[in-house]
C-alpha positions in Angstrom: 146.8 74.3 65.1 143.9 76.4 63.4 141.5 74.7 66.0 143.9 76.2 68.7 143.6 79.5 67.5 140.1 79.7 66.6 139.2 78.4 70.4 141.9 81.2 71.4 140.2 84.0 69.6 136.7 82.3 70.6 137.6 82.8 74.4 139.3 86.5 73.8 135.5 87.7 72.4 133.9 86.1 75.4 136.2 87.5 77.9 135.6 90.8 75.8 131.9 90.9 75.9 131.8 90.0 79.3 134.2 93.0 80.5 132.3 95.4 78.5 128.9 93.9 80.1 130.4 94.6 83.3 132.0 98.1 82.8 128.5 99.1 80.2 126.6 98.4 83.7 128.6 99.7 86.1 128.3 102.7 84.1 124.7 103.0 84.2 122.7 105.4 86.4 122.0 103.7 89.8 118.3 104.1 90.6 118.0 106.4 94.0 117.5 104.9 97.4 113.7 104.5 97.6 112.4 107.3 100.0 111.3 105.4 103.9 109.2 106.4 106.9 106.5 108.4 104.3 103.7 109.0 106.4 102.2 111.9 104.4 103.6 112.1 100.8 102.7 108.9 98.8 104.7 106.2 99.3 105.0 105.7 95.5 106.4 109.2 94.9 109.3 109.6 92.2 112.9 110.5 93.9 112.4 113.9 91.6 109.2 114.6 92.8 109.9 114.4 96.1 112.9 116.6 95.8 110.2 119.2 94.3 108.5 118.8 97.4 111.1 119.2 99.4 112.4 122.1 97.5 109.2 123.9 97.7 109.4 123.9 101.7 113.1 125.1 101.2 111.6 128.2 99.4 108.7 128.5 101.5 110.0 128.8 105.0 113.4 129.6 103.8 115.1 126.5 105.3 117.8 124.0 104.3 116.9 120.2 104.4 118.4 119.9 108.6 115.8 122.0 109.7 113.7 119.0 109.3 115.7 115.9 109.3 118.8 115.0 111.9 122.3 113.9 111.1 123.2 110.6 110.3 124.7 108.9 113.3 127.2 107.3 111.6 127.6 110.7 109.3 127.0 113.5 110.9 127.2 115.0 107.4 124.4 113.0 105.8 120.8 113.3 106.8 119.1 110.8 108.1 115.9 111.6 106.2 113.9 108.7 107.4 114.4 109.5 111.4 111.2 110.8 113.1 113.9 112.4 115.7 113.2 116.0 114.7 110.0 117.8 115.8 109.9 119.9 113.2 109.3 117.1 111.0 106.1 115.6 112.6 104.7 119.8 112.6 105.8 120.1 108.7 103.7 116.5 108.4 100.7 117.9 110.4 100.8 121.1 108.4 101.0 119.3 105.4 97.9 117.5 106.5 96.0 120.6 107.3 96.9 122.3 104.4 95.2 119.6 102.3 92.0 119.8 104.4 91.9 123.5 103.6 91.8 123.0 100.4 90.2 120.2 100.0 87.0 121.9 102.0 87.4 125.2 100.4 89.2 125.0 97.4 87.5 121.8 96.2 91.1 120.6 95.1 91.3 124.1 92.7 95.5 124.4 92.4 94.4 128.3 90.6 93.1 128.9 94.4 95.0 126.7 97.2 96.8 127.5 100.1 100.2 126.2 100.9 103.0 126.7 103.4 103.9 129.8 101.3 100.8 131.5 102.5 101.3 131.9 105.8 105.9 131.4 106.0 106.2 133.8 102.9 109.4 132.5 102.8 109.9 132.6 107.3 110.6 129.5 109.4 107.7 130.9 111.6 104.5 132.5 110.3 104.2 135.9 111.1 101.4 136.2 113.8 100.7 140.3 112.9 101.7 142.3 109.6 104.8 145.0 110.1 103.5 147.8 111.3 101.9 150.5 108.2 104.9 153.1 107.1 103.8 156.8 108.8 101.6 159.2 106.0 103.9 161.4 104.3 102.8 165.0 105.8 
């Protein structure tokens, strides 16, 4: 009889642990879909810093995220951030590219002096290609 109840509370622990193993891990922050299709931003970058990145072209061309990437098919209100579909991808890849040759010519790499997509956008989904015109001279 004491064997019966020892195996009894033996088994309640077990099935105990093993719930709270289950439910401890479900619990546990999921580690974020790996970033695909990275043809110019290392394909080792962290989920964060890529959201960085991504947030930095938000500010400086004053877009949201589907100005780059298309709608899921399947979703149309996910992004599909890995599809090439969008042309405004490959020219935000290519003047990614440039900008790095810029500064890697110029600047020598210097992050003090460097241009960036801020530089010519100022915050604009298209440079501007002349300034506004001067404010007339107070007479």
């Amino acid at each position: 009889m004491v064997m019966k109840i020892k195996i009894r509370k033996s088994f309640v622990v077990v099935a105990a642990l093993l719930a709270a193993g289950t439910l401890c891990s479900l619990a546990l922050p999921q580690e974020p879909e790996k970033a695909k299709n990275l043809k110019v931003l290392p394909k080792d970058i962290s989920h964060e810093e890529l959201i960085t990145v991504m947030r930095g072209f938000n500010a400086a061309l004053g877009v949201k995220c589907n100005f780059c990437h298309e709608p899921r098919k399947d979703d149309p209100k996910k992004m599909d951030f890995a599809s090439d579909a969008n042309p405004h991808k490959g020219t935000a890849r290519d003047m990614m590219k440039m900008t790095k040759r810029i500064n890697k010519k110029f600047f020598k790499g210097s992050e003090v002096m460097a241009v960036s997509c801020y530089t010519c956008h100022h915050g604009n989904e298209e440079p501007k290609t002349k300034p506004d015109p001067a404010p007339e001279a107070a007479k």
